[in-house]
Steps between C-alpha positions, in 0.01 A plus 500: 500500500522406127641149444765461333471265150812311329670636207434368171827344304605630199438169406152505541459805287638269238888598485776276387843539512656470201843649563731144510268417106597859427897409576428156332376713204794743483757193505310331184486802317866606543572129429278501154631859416827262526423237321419719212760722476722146469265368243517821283874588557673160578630392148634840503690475805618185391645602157678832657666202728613295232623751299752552837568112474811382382350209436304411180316279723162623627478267749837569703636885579858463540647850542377866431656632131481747251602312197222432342438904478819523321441192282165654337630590204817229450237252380445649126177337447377619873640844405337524163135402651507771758564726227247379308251523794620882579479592151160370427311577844644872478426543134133316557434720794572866378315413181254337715500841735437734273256305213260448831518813682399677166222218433392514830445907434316404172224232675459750757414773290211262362088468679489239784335238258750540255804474739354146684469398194867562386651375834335155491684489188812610699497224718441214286888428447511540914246237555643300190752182594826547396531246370197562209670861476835332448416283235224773318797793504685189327277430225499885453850532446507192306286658202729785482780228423473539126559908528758528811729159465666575829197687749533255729740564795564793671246722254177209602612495880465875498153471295395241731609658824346821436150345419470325839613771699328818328127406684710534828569829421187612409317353793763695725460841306107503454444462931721839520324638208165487670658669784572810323277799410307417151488858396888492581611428088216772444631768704844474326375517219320835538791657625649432192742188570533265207335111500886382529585752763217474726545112509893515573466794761093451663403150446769290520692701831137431698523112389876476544414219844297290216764501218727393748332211622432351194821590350645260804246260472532466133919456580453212765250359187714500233825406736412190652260390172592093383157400303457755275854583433566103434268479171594859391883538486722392268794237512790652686325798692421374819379663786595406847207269580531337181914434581342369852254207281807433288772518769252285733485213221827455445589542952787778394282776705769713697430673814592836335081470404449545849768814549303667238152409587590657804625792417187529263311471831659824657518699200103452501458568872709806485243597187215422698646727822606791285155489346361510872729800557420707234141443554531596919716822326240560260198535762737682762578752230162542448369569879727794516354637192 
């Protein structure tokens, strides 16, 4: 007869259990993954609510209204700042667009060594403070006093704009560049397609994701800039975070900021998700082929 021995524990081969620290885990991460989301996205949930407030006090809601959406543009000075803002950031950003995209092309066509060399050039005015970029772009447009009387306003915040956004640009073009076949200008060209041509219809359709990042990221740049646009404009063209200092000093800000921040918000998320959907488009299109 064999004997029979005892069973040996799972503890005794060394096992823990670990599944109420595993639940403990979950509940802290979902709880953190909270926590953050509020952190990042709480001042804008609280300026879409005030801009619903018909109160111009941010520290009572009384009732939901629409008022201050239709009173953007009954303040003249409010009015004339969004313009301003618009005006610039859209003029800054296509000259911004296509400036980079075709520099971008240029310090890619050059040896590794050279084009390391030109990018830490390129990203000098990112690392820069504003503030020493502010007041430099100044002194700039100060010299050329004596030949243009009246450069600085609209003209110097469209200067200015476009100098701190154009690295953005070229640091989201020259990641899509590198993604594309190097022999790809080449081949155009030997099947007779012009420089101009084979850039418009090769290059820039295969970079099209890049150009459009930076062309947004160069927008929410120039829109939202105060430093740089405070020492470079001129007296009576103000943008709307300039208005926002001023209006701020004097306590006459209206709540109609907040209707249009907002609505700034959702005109950017709705760029960001039909980026996203092109994109998704773009690769679907391209698995059936």
């Amino acid at each position: 007869m064999t004997k029979d021995y005892p069973r040996a524990t799972l503890k005794e081969y060394g096992y823990r259990d670990y599944t109420v620290l595993n639940k403990i885990y979950k509940i802290l991460s979902i709880i953190a993954v909270i926590l953050i989301v509020l952190g990042l996205y709480l001042s804008i949930i609280m300026l879409a609510i005030q801009s619903v407030n018909s109160s111009s006090s941010v520290t009572t809601f009384n009732s939901f209204t629409l008022k201050w959406y239709a009173e953007m543009f009954s303040v003249r000075s409010l009015k004339n700042a969004i313009q301003n803002t618009i005006v610039t950031s859209i003029i800054a950003t296509i000259l911004a667009t296509i400036l980079g995209t075709l520099i971008a092309v240029g310090i890619y066509s050059f040896e590794k060594k050279k084009r390391q060399a030109i990018m830490l050039f390129n990203n000098i005015p990112l690392l820069n403070a504003d503030i020493v970029t502010g007041i430099s772009l100044m002194l700039v447009f100060s010299m050329l006093l004596p030949i243009f009387p009246y450069i600085f306003g609209p003209t110097t915040l469209i200067m200015a704009h476009l100098f701190f956004t154009l690295p953005y640009v070229i640091l989201s073009v020259i990641p899509k560049l590198k993604e594309t076949d190097p022999n790809l200008m080449d081949a155009a060209l030997d099947l007779g397609v012009k420089p101009f041509r084979a850039l418009r219809k090769v290059i820039v359709p295969a970079i099209t994701a890049g150009i459009f990042s930076g062309m947004l990221l160069a927008f929410t740049m120039s829109i939202d800039d105060f430093v740089i646009s405070y020492y470079t404009t001129g007296n009576g063209f103000d943008n709307l975070s300039i208005w926002i200092y001023g209006s701020m000093g004097r306590k006459s800000l209206t709540p109609s900021v907040y209707a249009f921040s907002t609505i700034l918000t959702l005109f950017t998320m709705i760029m960001m998700i039909g980026y996203q959907w092109f994109q998704r488009k773009g690769r679907k299109v391209h698995v059936k082929r």
